[in-house]
N, C-alpha and C positions, 0 to 999 in steps of 0.2 A: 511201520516198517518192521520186519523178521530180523531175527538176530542170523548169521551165520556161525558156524562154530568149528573149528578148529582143533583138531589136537596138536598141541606143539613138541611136546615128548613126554615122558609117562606121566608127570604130575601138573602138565601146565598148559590151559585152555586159551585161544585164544577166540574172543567175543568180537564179531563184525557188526556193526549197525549204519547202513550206508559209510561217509567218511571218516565215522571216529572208531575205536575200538577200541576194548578193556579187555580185561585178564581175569581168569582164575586159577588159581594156585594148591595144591593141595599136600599137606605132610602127614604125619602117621597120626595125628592128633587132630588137628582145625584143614579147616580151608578159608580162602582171602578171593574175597573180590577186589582186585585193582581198579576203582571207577565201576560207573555203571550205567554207561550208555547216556542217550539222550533221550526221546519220547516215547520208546518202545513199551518202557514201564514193565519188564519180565524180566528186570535180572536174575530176584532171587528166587525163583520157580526152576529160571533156566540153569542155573548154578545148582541147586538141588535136583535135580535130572540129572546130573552127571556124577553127585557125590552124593553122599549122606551123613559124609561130614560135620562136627557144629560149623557154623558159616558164621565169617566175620566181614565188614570191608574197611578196606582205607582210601581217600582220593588221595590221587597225585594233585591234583588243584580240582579248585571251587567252580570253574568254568560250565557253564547249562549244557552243555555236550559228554560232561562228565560225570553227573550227579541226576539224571534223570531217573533213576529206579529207588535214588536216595529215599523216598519216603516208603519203602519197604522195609528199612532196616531202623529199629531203636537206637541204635549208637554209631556215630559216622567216626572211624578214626581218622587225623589227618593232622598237620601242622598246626603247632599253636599261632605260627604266624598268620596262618590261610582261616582261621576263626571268622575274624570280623569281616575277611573278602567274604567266607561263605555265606556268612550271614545276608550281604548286601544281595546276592545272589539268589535269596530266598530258599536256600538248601535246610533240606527238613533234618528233624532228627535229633539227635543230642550230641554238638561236636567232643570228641576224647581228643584230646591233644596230645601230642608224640612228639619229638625233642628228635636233634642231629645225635646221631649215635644208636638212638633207641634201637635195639632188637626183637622183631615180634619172631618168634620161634613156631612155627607151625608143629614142631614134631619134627624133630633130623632135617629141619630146615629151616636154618636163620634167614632174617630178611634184617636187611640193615638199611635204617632209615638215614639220605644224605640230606640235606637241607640244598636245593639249589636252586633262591627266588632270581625273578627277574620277569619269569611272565607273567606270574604272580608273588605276589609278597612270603605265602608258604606256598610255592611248588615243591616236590620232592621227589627224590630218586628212588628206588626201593632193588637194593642191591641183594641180589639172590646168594650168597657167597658161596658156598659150593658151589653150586653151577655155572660162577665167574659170569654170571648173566642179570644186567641191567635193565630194570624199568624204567624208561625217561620219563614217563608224562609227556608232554609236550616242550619241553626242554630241548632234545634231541631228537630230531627230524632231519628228513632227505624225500626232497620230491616235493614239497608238501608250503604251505604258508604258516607261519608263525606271527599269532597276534604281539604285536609289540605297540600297541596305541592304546590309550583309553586309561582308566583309574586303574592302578596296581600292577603297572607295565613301569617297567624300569629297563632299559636296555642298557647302559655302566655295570647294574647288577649282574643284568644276565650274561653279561661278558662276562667277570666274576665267578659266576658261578659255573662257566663253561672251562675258566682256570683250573678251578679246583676242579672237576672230573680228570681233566686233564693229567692233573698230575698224579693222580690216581687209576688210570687209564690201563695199569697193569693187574686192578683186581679184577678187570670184563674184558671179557672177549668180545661180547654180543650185547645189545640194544634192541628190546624189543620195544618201538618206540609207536604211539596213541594213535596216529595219523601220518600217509606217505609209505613210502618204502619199508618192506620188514622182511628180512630179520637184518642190522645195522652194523657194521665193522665199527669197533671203538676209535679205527680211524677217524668218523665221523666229528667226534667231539672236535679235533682239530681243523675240520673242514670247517665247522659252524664257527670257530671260535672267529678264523680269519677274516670270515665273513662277515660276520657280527660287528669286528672291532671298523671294519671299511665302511660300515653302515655308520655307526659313528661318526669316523671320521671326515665325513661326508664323499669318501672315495667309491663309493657304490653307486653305477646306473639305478635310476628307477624309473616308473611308471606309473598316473596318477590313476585310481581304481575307486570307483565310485564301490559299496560294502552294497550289499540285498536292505542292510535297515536303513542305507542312506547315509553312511558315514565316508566323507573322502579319506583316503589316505594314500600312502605312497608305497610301493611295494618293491623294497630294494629288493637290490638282486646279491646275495648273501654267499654264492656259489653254488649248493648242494641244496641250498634254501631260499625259499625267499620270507625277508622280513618285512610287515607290515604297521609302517608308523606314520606320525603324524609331523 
């Protein structure tokens, strides 16, 4: 499958690859891959076609839709907590690990790394701060399904972590979010969150959904989302 490409405004690309998509970012110094697709296997070719930037990446999580160009790059940056998911994952490379707070500074543009597990153990946010503009990962979604089954899904967490954006929710405007609807009103966060906690609760309709590898599960219905758990 071809990538699509996107410009989003002067420094920041958005990458299609059928349902998932990734990001490149560029400041007066580096540029960042956000993820990198799934089987297409051109990210860093297609990322250097656009800049000539030095090129770095980081995953939002370890997930096979999001690390498929991974083994182009020597050094993965990503969560210390999302290590040993990526590892199980089979993601190439040397992981560098990043920390809540860390700042990677492109050049005249901080990115502030949030820490917010639950669809995985390190997913992360990657806050643009100037441009008050939000990377969810798959965190923050509209239109779309949200894995919530299987090893290193926690759905309490990811409630949790949908809190704290929340209260944070006055440093972004906008959510450019992996999968589903883009570009995302930071209303959103509170759309998922209600949803999310009714799924819990068990107050959420579902529907029983046989997965393409064979995996039953149940696909609440989250409002803006739907979450898929066991």
């Amino acid at each position: 499958m071809e990538y699509k490409v996107t410009q989003f405004n002067e420094n920041t690309w958005i990458i299609e690859e059928g349902f998932v998509r990734f990001f490149l970012l560029t400041g007066s110094r580096e540029a960042l891959l956000i993820d990198s697709g799934m089987q297409a296997g051109k990210a860093k070719e297609t990322a250097e076609s656009i800049t000539s930037l030095p090129l770095k990446i980081i995953i939002s999580h370890g997930d096979p839709d999001h690390i498929g160009s991974n083994f182009q790059f020597e050094n993965i940056y990503m969560h210390k907590a999302e290590v040993e998911y990526y590892g199980m994952k089979n993601g190439k490379g040397r992981a560098v690990a990043v920390e809540e707070g860390n700042v990677l500074d492109l050049g005249g543009r901080p990115l502030e790394i949030i820490h917010i597990p639950g669809h995985t153990p390190g997913s992360i946010g990657i806050l643009d701060v100037n441009a008050k503009l939000l990377f969810g990962g798959d965190t923050v979604q509209q239109n779309s399904e949200i894995f919530m089954f299987g090893p290193g899904r926690n759905l309490p967490a990811y409630i949790a972590s949908l809190q704290k954006l929340l209260k944070m929710k006055d440093r972004f405007d906008m959510v450019l979010a992996c999968h589903g609807d883009l570009p995302l009103g930071n209303d959103t966060v509170e759309k998922l969150l209600a949803g999310a906690e009714n799924v819990l609760a068990g107050r959420a309709g579902y529907t029983e959904k046989t997965m393409p590898f064979g995996a039953q599960v149940k696909a609440c219905d989250a409002g803006c989302a739907v979450l898929l758990t066991q």
